[in-house]
N, C-alpha and C positions, 0 to 999 in steps of 0.2 A: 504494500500500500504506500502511495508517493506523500511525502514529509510538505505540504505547503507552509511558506511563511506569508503573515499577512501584518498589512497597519490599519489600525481601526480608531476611530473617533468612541470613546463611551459616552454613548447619549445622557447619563445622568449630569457628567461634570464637565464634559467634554476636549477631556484629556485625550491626546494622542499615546495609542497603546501597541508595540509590537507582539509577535508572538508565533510558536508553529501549532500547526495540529495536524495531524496525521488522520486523513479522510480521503475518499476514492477518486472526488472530483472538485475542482472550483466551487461547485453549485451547492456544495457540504457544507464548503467555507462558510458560507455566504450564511447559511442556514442557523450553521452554529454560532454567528455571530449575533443576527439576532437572538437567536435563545439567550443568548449571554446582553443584550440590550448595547449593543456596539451597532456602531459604522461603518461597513470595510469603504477602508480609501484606497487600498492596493494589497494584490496577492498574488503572489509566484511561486512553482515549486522549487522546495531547497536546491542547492546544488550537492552532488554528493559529496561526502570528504575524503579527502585523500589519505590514505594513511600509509606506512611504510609497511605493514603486515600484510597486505593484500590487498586486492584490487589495481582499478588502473594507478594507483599513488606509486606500485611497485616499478612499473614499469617506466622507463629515464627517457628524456625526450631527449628528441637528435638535436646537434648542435646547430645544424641547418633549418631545422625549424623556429629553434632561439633567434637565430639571426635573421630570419624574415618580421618574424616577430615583433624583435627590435624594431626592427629597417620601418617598421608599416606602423608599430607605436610611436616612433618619433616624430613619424610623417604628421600626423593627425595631431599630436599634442602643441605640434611646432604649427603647425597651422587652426589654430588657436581650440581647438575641439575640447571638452569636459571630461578630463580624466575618466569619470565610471563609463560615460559614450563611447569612448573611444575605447576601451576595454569591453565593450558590452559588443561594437562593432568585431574585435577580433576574436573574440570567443565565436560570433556565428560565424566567421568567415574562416576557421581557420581547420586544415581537413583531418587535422591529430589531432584523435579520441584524447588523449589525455591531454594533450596540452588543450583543448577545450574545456575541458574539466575542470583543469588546475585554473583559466581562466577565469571562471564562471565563480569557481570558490574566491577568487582574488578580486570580482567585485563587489562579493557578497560582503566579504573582509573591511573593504573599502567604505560601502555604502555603510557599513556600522561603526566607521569611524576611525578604522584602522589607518596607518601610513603604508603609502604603497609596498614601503620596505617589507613593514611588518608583515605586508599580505604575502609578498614572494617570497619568505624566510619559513613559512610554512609549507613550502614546496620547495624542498633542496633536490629532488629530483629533478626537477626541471630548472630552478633557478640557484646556481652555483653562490657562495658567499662573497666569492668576489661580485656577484651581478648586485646582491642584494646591497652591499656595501655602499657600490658607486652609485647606485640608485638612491640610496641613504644621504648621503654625500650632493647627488642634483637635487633631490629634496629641499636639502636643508639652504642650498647656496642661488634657489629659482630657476635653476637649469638643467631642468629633468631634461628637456629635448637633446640639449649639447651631447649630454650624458649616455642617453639613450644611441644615441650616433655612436659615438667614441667607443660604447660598448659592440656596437655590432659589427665596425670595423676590426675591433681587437676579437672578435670571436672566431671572425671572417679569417684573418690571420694567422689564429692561432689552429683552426680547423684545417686549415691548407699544410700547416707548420707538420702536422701530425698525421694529414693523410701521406705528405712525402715519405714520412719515416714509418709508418707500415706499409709505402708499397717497395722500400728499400730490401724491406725481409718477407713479402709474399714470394718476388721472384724466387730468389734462392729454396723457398721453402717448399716452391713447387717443385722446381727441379728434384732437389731432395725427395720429394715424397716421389715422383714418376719414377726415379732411381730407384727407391726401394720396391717398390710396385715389379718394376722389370727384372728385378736379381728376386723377389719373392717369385714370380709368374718361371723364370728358369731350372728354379732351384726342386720348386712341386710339380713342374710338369715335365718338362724337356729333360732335364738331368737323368730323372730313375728312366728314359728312356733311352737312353748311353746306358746306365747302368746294366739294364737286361742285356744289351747287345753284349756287353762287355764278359758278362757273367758266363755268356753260352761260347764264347772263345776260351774261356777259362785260361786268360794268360795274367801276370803281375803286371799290375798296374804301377805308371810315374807316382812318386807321391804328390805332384800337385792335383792328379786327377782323384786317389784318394781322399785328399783334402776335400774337395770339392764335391764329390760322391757321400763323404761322412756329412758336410754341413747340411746337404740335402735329408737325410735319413732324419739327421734330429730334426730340422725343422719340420717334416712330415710326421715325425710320431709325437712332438712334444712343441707343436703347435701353440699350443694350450698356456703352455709356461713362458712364449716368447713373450705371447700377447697381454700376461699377467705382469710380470715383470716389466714391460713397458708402463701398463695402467700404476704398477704399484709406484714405479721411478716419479711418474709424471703425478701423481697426487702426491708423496713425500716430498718433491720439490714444492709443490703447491701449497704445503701447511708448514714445509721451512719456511719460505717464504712467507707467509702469513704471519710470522714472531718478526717483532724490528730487530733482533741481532741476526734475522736473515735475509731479510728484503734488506740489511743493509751492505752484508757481505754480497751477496747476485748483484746487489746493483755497483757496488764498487767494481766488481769483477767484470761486469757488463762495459763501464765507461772503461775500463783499460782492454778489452778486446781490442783487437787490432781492426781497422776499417770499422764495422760497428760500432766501435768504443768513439772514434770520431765523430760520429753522425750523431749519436745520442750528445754526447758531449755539447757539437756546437746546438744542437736543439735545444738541451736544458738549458742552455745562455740566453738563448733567443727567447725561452721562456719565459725565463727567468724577467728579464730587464724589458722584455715588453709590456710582460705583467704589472711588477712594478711602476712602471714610467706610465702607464695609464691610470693606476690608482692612485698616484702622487700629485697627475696631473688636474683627475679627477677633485680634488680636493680630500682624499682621504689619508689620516696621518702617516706618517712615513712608519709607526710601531703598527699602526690597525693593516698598514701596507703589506709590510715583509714578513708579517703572522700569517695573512693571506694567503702571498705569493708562497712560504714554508709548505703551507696545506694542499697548493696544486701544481707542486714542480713535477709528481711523480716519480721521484728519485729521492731515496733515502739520504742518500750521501749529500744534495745536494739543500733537501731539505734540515740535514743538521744544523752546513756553513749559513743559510738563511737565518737558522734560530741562534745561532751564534752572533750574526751582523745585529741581531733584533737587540740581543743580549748588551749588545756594545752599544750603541746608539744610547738605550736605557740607561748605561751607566754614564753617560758622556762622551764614549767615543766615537769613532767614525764606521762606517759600512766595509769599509774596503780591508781594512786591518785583518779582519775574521777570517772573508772570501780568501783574502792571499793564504793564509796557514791550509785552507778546505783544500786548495791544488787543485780543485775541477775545475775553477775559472782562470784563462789564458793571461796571462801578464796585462799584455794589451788595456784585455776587461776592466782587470783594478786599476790598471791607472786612468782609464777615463770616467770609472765610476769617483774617483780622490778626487781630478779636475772636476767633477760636476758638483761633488762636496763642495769643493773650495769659491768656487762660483756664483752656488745657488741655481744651477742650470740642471739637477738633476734628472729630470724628468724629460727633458730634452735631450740629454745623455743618454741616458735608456732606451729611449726611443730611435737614438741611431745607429748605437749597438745592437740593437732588436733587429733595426731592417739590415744591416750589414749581415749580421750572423744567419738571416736567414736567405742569402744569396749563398753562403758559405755550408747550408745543409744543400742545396742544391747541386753544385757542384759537388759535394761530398759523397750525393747518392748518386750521382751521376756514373762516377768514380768508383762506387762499390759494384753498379751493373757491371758495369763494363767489364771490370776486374772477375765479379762472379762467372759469368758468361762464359768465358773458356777454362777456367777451372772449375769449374763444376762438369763443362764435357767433359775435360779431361780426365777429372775424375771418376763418371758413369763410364768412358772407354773403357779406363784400363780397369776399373773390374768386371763390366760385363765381358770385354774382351778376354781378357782372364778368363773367367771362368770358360769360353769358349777353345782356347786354346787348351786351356788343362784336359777338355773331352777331347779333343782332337789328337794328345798327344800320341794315347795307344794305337788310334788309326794311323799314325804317322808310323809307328813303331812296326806294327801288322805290315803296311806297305815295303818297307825295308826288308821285313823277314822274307816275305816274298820273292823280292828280285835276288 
């Protein structure tokens, strides 16, 4: 049965009174207010609530729809339209279930009084605490619109930042996975059919073809224990990682890989100081700032030297002091993060750091194709190749004895 909330006038005193009541139809509303000697002056059905246990509240909205979002809330605010209106227009217009939801809950929020902040802080699913922050932040300073922009450039940027560096590790992973695919598809089908051949000559086999005869036989009887042992590897890693003294060891381990380690590397910079340098710019403190940016570097390590910089600033020192001991950020970094200290240009600092560093993933994944590409053939070669000569050697061997 649908939850209506309604406003009603009480004819005795003629107080304005809210209220829900849970009945099948409008027409209930209506009904049960006179019983009760009210007015209705308006009524709609609740919106539902979001929550993190279930329903759509579980489910995270895409980044791309944040940023239309943005793009189409600013539009409207900046051309002078009524906060709950212009919220009330994107909740109909907009085609994700749940971000219509979480909408619809965010005018309800609104219309009772709430700050916009307050309403999107209730949906961390969809609205990040950085969003909520600098939204917080145009609130308070008259410049939601500005705000609203700044945000969905920087999402725009940051969404681009992050599809380069997962399509830097699909390639490679696809490779990887057809490799295993084609020495699996060799090893169960094609090999035990050398094997019979081989059997009915009944001559000693090379040891590379035994090798290769043996890896087949396990894989065919104990199937079972590859594909356990994988599951168990891959969830072990998944719940070390899940402790901070493990997500912080993989990710230190991660940034010093060789080629991947650079890419993550200049990524987390470019994160890092974009992040930043829009919440600084936005009007938000430089401590509410770098606790923020801490929260959404996605790297442990990187998120320490953060709460380290936070740590220093708090006592009276500088940002840059910390980052240099952390070692993830490039010399370069620190001393133009010190120049923008000294300055009072940070924010402008950050920001050209940010677009520099994100030319420099670019190229960086560029660099890792290109590099992946013939070492990964050459890698699929010589073991499928392998494997093919080691069958071939007895037939080489048979030929011989022949002539």
């Amino acid at each position: 049965m649908p939850l209506f909330e309604y406003t009603a006038r009480n004819s005795a005193n003629g107080q304005i009174q809210k209220g829900q009541v849970d009945v099948k139809s409008r027409e209930e509303v209506s009904a049960y207010l006179r019983k009760n000697r009210m007015m209705l002056v308006s009524v709609r059905e609740a919106p539902k609530k979001m929550t993190l246990g279930g329903g759509l509240g579980k489910a995270r909205v895409k980044i791309r729809d944040i940023v239309i979002f943005t793009r189409q809330f600013a539009t409207m605010i900046n051309a002078g339209l009524p906060l709950v209106q212009s919220l009330t227009i994107l909740a109909d217009q907009t085609e994700n279930k749940t971000l219509k939801e979480v909408t619809k809950a965010v005018v309800h929020d609104v219309e009772a009084g709430n700050t916009l902040a307050d309403a999107f802080a209730k949906h961390p699913n969809a609205f990040t605490s950085l969003y909520v922050n600098m939204v917080a932040a145009g609130e308070a300073g008259g410049i939601l619109d500005t705000i609203l922009i700044r945000l969905a450039t920087f999402l725009e940027k940051s969404d681009a930042l992050i599809r380069k560096v997962k399509g830097a590790m699909i390639y490679p992973a696809v490779i990887f996975s057809v490799a295993i695919i084609a020495i699996a598809v060799l090893l169960i089908f094609v090999i035990p059919t050398f094997q019979s051949m081989f059997a009915s000559v009944n001559m000693e086999l090379p040891l590379p073809t035994r090798f290769v005869i043996g890896l087949s036989n396990l894989l065919i009887g104990f199937w079972w224990a590859f594909v356990a042992g994988i599951a168990g590897m891959v969830f072990s890693i998944k719940k070390y990682y899940a402790t901070t003294g493990g997500q912080r060891r993989i990710d230190g381990l991660l940034l010093r890989a060789p080629v991947l380690g650079d890419i993550l590397r200049k990524s987390a910079v470019s994160r890092f100081t974009r992040t930043l340098g829009t919440l600084i710019s936005s009007g938000v403190s430089i401590l509410d700032g770098l606790e923020i940016t801490a929260k959404t570097a996605g790297n442990m390590v990187v998120h320490d030297a953060v709460m380290e910089s936070r740590q220093s600033i708090a006592g009276g020192e500088t940002i840059s002091a910390p980052l240099a001991k952390s070692k993830v950020f490039p010399p370069m970094v620190i001393s133009m993060i010190a120049v923008g200290e000294q300055t009072g240009g940070l924010d402008e600092m950050l920001t050209k750091i940010a677009d520099f560093y994100d030319e420099e993933v670019d190229v960086a994944v560029s660099s890792l194709l290109s590099l992946m590409e013939p070492v990964m053939i050459v890698v699929l070669g010589v073991i499928v190749g392998g494997m093919v000569v080691a069958m071939y050697l007895p037939i080489f061997d048979m030929m011989n004895a022949v002539q």
